[in-house]
C-alpha positions as a LaTeX table, in Angstrom:
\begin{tabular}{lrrr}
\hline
Residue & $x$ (\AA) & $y$ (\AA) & $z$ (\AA) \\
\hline
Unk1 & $-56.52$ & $-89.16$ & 105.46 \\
Unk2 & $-53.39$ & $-87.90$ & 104.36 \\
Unk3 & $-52.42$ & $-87.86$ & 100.48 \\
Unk4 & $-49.08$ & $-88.52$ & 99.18 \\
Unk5 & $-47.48$ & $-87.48$ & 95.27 \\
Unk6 & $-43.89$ & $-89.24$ & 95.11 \\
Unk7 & $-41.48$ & $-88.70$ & 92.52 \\
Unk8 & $-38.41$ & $-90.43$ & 91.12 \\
Unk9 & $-36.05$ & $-88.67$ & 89.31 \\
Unk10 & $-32.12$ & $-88.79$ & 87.94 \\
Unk11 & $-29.80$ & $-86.06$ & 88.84 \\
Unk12 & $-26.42$ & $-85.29$ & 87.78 \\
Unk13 & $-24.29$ & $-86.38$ & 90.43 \\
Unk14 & $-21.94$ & $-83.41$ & 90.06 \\
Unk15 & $-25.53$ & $-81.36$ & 90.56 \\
Unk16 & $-26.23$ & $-82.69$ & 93.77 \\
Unk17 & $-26.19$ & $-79.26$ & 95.74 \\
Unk18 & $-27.61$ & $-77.49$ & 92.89 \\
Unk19 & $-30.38$ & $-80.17$ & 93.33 \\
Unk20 & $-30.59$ & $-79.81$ & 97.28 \\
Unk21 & $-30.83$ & $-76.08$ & 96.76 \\
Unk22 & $-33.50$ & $-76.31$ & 94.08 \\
Unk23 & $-35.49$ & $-78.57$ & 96.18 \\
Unk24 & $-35.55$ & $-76.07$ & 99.03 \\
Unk25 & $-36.77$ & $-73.29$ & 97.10 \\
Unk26 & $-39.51$ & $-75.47$ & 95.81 \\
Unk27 & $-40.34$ & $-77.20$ & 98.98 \\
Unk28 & $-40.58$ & $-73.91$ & 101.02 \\
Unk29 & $-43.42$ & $-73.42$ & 98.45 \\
Unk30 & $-45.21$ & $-76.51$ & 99.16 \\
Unk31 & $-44.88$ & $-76.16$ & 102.64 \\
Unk32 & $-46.92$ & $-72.45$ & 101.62 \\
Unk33 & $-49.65$ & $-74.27$ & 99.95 \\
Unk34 & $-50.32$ & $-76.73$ & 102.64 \\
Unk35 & $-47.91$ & $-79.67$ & 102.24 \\
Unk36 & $-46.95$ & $-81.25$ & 105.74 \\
Unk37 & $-44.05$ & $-82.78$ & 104.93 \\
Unk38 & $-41.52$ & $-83.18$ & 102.02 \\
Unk39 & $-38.66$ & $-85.54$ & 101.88 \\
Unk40 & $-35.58$ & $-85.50$ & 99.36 \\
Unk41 & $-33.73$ & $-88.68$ & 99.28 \\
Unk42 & $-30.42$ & $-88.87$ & 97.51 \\
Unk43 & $-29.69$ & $-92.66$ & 96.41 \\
Unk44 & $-26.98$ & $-94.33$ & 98.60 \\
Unk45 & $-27.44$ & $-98.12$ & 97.68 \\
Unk46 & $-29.91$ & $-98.39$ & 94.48 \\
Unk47 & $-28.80$ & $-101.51$ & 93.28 \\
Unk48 & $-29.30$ & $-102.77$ & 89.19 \\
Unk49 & $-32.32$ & $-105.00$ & 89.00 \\
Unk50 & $-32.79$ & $-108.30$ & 86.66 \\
Unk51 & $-36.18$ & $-106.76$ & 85.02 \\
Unk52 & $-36.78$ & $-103.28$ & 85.78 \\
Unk53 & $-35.37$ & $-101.01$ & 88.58 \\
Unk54 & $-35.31$ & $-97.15$ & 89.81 \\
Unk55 & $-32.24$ & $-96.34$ & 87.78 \\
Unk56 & $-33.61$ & $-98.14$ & 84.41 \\
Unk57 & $-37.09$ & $-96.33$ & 85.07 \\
Unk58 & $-35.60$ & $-93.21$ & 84.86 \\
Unk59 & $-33.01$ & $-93.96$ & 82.64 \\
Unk60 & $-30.18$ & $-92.73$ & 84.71 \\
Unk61 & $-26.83$ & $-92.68$ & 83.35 \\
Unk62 & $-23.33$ & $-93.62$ & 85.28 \\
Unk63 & $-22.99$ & $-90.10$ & 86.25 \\
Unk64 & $-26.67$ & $-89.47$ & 87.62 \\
Unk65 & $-28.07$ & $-90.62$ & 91.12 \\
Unk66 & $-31.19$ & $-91.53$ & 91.88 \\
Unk67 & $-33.55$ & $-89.22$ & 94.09 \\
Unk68 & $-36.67$ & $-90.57$ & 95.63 \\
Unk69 & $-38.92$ & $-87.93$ & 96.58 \\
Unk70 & $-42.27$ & $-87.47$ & 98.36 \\
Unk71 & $-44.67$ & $-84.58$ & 99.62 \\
Unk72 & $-46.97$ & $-85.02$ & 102.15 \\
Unk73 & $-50.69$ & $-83.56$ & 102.36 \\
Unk74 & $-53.05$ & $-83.43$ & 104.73 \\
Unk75 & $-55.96$ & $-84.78$ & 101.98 \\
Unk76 & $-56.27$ & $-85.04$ & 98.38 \\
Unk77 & $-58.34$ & $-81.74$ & 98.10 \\
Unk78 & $-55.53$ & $-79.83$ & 99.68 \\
Unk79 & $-52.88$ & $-81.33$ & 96.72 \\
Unk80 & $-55.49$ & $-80.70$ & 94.18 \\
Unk81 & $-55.98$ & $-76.84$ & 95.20 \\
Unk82 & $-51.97$ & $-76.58$ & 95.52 \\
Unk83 & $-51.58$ & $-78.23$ & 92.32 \\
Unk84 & $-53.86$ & $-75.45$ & 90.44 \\
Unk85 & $-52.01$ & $-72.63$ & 92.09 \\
Unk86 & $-48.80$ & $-73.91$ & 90.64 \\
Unk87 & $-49.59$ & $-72.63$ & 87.30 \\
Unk88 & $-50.01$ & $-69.11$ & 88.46 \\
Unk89 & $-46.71$ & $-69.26$ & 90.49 \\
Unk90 & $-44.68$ & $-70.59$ & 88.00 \\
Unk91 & $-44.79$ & $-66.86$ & 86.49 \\
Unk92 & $-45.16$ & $-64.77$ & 89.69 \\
Unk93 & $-42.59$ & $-67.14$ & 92.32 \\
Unk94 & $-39.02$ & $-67.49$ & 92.09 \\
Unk95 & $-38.75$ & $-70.30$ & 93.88 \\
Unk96 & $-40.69$ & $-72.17$ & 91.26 \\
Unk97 & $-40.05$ & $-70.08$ & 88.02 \\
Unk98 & $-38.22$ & $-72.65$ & 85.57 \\
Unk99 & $-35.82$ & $-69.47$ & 84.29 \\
Unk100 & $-35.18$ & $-68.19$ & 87.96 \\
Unk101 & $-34.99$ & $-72.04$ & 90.03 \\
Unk102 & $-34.26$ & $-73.72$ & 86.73 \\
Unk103 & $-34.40$ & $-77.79$ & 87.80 \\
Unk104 & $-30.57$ & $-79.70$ & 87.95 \\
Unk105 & $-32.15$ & $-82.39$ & 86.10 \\
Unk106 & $-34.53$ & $-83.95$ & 83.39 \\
Unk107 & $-37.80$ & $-83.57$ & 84.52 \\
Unk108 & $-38.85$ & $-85.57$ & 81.01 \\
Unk109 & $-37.69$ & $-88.44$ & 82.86 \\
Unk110 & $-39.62$ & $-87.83$ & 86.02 \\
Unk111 & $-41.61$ & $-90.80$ & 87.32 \\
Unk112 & $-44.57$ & $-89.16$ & 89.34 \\
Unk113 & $-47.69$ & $-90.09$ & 90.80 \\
Unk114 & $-50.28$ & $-88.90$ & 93.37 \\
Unk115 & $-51.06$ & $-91.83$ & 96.13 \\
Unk116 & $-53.64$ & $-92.75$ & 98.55 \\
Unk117 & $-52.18$ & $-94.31$ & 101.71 \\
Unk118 & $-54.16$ & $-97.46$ & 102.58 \\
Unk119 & $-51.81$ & $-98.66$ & 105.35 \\
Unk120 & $-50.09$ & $-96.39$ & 107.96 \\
Unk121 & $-47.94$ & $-97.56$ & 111.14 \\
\hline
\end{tabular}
């Protein structure tokens, strides 16, 4: 069964194609390690909530959108194995070396989480 890690993030609207062009780089490098899919959504109608919401979970300002993100594996083991390569990259792979693809946003205010689909149509 497939394994999904979603994100939610706030991004400088001014940023946006610094953000699209980040997210490439990056992406290309899941794709390497055996992701199946990854999806970048830019928020087009994210509306304010009466208790919580995606905007007040990431504590996104006036000028930030809201990006909802996911990457698709093919199984949990797959993530995990991907996830301990990172580390390594980070120093020897543009694409995800902070000082050469530096990210267009907070990542201290990064919502994450890894997630086992139970229901799939």
């Amino acid at each position: 069964m497939s394994y999904i890690d979603g994100f939610v993030i706030a991004v400088p609207t001014a940023r946006k194609q610094e953000f699209i062009d980040h997210a490439s780089k990056a992406g290309s490098l899941f794709k390497e390690l055996g992701a199946t899919r990854i999806i970048e959504c830019w928020g087009d109608d994210v509306p304010n909530g009466t208790l919580t919401d995606f905007r007040r979970a990431v504590q996104a300002t006036e000028d930030e959108t809201v990006v909802f993100s996911w990457v698709e594996w093919p199984n949990k083991a797959t993530r995990d194995a991907a996830m301990q390569r990172m580390d390594d990259l980070m120093k020897t792979d543009d694409r995800f070396n902070p000082e050469k693809n530096p990210m267009p946003f907070d990542g201290k205010r990064m919502i994450f989480g890894g997630f086992a689909p139970v229901v799939e149509l």
